[in-house]
C-alpha positions in Angstrom: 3.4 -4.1 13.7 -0.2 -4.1 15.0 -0.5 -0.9 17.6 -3.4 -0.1 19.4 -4.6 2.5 16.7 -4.9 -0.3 14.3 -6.6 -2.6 17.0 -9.2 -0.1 17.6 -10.1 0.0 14.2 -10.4 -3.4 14.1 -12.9 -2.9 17.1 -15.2 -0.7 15.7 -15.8 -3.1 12.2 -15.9 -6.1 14.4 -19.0 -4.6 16.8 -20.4 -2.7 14.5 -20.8 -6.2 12.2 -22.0 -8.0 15.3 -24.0 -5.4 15.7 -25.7 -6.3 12.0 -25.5 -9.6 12.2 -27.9 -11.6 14.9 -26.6 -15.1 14.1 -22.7 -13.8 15.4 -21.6 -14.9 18.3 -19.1 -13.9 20.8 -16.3 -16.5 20.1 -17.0 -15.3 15.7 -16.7 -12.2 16.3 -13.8 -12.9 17.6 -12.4 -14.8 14.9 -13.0 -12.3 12.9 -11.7 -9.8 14.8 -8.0 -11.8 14.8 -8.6 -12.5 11.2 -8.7 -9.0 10.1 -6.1 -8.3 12.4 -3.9 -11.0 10.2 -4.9 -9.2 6.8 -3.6 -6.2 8.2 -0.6 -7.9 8.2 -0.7 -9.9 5.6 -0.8 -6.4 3.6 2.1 -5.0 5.4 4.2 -7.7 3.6 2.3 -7.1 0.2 3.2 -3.6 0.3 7.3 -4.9 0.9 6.5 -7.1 -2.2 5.0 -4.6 -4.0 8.2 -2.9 -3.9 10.1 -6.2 -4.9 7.9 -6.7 -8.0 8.5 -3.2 -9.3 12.5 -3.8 -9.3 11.5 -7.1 -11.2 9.7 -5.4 -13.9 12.6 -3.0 -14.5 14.9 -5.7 -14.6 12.9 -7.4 -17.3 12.7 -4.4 -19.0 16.7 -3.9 -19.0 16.4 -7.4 -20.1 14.5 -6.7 -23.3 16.3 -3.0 -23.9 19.5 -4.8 -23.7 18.2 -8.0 -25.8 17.2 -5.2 -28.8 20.6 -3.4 -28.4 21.9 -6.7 -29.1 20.3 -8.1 -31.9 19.7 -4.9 -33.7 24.4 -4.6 -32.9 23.7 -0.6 -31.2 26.4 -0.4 -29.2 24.3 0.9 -26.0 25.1 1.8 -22.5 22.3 1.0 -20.7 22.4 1.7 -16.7 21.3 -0.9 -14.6 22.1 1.2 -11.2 17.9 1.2 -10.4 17.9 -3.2 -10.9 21.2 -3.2 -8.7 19.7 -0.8 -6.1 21.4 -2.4 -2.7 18.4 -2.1 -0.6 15.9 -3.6 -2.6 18.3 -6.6 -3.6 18.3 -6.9 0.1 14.5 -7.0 0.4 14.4 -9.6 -2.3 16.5 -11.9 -0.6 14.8 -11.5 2.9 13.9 -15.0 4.2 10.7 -14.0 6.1 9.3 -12.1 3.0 9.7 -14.8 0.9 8.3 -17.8 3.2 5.0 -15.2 3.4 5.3 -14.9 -0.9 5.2 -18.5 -0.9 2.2 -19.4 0.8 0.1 -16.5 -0.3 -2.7 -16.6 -3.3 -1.4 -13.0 -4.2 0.9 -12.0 -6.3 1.5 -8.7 -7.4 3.3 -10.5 -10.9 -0.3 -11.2 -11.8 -1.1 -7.7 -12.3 1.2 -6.7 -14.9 -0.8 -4.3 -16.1 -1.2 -2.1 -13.1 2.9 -2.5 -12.4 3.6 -1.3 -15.5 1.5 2.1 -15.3 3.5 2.1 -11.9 6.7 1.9 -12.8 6.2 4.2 -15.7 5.2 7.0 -13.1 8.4 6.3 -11.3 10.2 6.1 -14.3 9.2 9.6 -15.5 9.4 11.4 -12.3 12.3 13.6 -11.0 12.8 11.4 -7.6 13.8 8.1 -10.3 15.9 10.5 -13.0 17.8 12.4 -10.3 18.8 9.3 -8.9 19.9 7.7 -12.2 21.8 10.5 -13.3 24.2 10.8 -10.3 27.1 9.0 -11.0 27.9 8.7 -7.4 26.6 5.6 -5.3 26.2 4.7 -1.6 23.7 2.3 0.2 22.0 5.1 2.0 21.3 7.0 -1.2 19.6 3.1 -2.5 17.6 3.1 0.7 16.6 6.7 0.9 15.1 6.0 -2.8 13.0 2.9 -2.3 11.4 5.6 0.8 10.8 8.3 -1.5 9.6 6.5 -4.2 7.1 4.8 -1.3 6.1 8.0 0.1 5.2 9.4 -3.4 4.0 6.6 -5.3 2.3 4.2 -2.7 1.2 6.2 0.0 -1.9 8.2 -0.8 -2.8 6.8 -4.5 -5.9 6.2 -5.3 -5.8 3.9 -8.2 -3.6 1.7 -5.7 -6.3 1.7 -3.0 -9.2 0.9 -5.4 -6.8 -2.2 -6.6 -6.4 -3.2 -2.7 -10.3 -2.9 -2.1 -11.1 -5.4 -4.4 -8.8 -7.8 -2.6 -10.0 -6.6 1.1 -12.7 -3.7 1.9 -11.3 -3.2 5.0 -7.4 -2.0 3.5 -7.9 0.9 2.6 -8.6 1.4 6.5 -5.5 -0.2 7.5 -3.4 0.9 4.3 -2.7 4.4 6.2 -0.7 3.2 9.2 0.7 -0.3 7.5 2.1 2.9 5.4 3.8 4.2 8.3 5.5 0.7 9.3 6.3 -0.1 5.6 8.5 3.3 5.9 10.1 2.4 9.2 11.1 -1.4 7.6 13.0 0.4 5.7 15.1 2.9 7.4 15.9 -0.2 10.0 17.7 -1.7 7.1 21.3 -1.4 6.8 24.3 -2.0 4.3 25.2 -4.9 6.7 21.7 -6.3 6.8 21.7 -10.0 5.5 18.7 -12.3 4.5 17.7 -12.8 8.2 16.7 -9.3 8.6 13.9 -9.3 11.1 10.9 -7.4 9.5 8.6 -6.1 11.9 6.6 -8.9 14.3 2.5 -9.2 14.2 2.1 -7.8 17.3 4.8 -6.1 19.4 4.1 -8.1 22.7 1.0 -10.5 23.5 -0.2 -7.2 25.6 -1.7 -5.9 22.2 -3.3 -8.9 21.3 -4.7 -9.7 24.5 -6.1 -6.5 25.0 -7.8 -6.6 21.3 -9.3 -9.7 22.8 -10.2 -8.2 26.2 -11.8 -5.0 24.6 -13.6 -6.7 22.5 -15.0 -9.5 25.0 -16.1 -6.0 27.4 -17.7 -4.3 24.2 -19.9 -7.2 23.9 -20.9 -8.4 27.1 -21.6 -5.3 28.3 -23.3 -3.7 25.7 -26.7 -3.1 27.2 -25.0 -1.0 29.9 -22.6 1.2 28.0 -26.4 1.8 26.4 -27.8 2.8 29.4 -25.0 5.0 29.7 -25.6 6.4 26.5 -28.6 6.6 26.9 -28.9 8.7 29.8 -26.9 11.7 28.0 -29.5 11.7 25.1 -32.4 13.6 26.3 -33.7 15.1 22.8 -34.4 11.6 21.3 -34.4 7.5 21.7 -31.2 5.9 21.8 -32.3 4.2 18.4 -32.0 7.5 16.5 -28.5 8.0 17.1 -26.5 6.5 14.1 -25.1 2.5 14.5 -21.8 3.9 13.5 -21.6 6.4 16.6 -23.4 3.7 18.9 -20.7 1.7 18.4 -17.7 3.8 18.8 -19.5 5.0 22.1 -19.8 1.2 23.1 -16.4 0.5 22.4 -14.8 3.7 23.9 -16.9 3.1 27.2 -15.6 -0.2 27.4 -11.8 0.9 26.7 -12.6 3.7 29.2 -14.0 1.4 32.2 -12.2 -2.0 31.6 -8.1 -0.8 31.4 -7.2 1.6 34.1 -4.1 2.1 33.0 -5.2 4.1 29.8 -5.8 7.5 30.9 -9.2 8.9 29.8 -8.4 12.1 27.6 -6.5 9.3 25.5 -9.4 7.4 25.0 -11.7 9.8 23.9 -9.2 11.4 21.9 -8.9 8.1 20.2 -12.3 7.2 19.4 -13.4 11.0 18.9 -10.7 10.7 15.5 -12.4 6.7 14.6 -15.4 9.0 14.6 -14.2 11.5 11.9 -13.4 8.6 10.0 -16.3 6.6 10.2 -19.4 8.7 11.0 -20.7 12.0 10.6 -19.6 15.5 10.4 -21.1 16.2 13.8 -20.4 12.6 14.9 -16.8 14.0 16.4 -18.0 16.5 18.5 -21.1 14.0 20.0 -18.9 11.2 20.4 -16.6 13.7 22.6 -19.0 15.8 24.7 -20.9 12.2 25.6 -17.9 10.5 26.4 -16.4 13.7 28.4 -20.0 13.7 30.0 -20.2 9.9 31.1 -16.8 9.6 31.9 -17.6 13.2 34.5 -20.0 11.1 36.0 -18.2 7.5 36.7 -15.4 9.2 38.6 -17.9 11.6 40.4 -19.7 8.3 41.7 -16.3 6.4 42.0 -17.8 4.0 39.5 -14.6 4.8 37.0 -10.8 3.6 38.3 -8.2 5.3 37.0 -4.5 5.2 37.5 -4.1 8.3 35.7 -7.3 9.8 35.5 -6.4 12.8 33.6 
């Protein structure tokens, strides 16, 4: 699940902490580079849960509706086809979901509150009534539910990301692209999917991780020349003037740029000129670029730079 767009990220906070704190050293900074690498994670599964504790509140409310109808002798057809929803019965039952919901601190049935006001959106929305009213059922229309009500109700909202940021300061960062795997989990499910259904792995293949490790190793032990280099592209003002924030992504970028030849160098800066947007200022974007198009110009004129595709 963690891609390089994620691990880059991760970069950026990691150095740009180190950066704060003197008393880091290489071997923390890693740590807590991997660490926050694992919350990432971690929230990937939270957000599957999330989804889990949402058909569980609307069970319990079936529960009490048909409870009421009961003792009060209505004679009520209530429909349950939401609480039965095929896909999300097979999300409940998933084995590797529920070994993470067992060790975790967590748990989205703590906040009761917050589902509720959840749910009720759903509940009142055209996506949930449109779906209840069809009489017709197949599995794909219970899958291709659960990943409209995600898109609408989890992706972008606000009062969900302020819940998150109390937990983690760092989610609301990762929140965006865990999104985008959260959505592919579920189109790789199927009607034939059982318990052992593989959600996605931490990292694809060790290549990811070891190159979080590598970049971030080059970042640090050879920051005072990716300063220099800097450095020599700023002739207005001292290097110290230049925000942390784009001193950093320039530090990182150089050392992505310099220490894996294999990564081409318009993809690079493309990379670190959107971490800029993101993190900096408006005009961080088009510094970051033009210094990192400028250094980069000058490595491969002075064969300093390898590339095996250089464009």
């Amino acid at each position: 699940m963690i891609n390089r767009e994620l691990i880059r990220i991760k970069e950026i906070q990691t150095v740009y902490s180190f950066c704060l704190n003197e008393g880091m050293t290489m071997d923390g900074a890693e740590k807590e580079l991997l660490k926050s690498l694992s919350l990432a994670y971690d929230l990937y599964h939270y957000m599957l849960l999330l989804m889990v504790e949402l058909n569980r509140m609307a069970e319990k409310t079936l529960d009490i509706k048909e409870a009421r109808a009961k003792r009060l002798n209505e004679d009520v057809s209530l429909n349950s086809k939401f609480v039965n929803n095929r896909f999300i019965l097979q999300l409940s039952s998933n084995k590797q979901l529920l070994e993470f919901s067992e060790v975790v601190r967590f748990h989205w049935a703590d906040y009761p509150e917050f589902l509720r006001l959840l749910f009720a959106r759903i509940e009142e929305s055209e996506t949930y009534k449109t779906y209840m009213e069809n009489p017709t059922r197949s599995y794909q229309e219970d899958r291709e539910l659960w990943r409209k009500i995600y898109r609408e109700f989890v992706c972008n909202n606000e009062d969900l990301d302020s819940f998150l940021e109390e937990f983690n300061v760092y989610w609301n960062d990762d929140k965006t692209i865990v999104d985008t795997f959260v959505l592919k989990t579920i189109n790789r499910f199927q009607e034939t999917s059982t318990a052992d259904e593989p959600l996605m792995p931490e990292y694809k293949d060790l290549n990811d991780r070891e190159y979080a490790i590598k970049l971030l190793h080059h970042t640090l032990a050879n920051a005072s020349y990716y300063r220099s280099l800097i450095a020599g592209t700023t002739r207005r003002w001292e290097l110290d003037r230049i925000a942390l924030i784009d001193r950093v992504v320039l530090m990182v970028a150089l050392a992505e740029i310099i220490t894996f030849p294999s990564i081409p160098v318009s993809v690079s800066i493309n990379e670190y000129v959107e971490l800029a947007k993101m993190y900096g200022t408006p005009q961080s974007p088009r510094y970051v670029n033009a210094t990192l198009d400028t250094i980069a110009k000058k490595l491969l004129a002075e064969n300093k730079l390898i590339k095996t595709n250089n464009k």
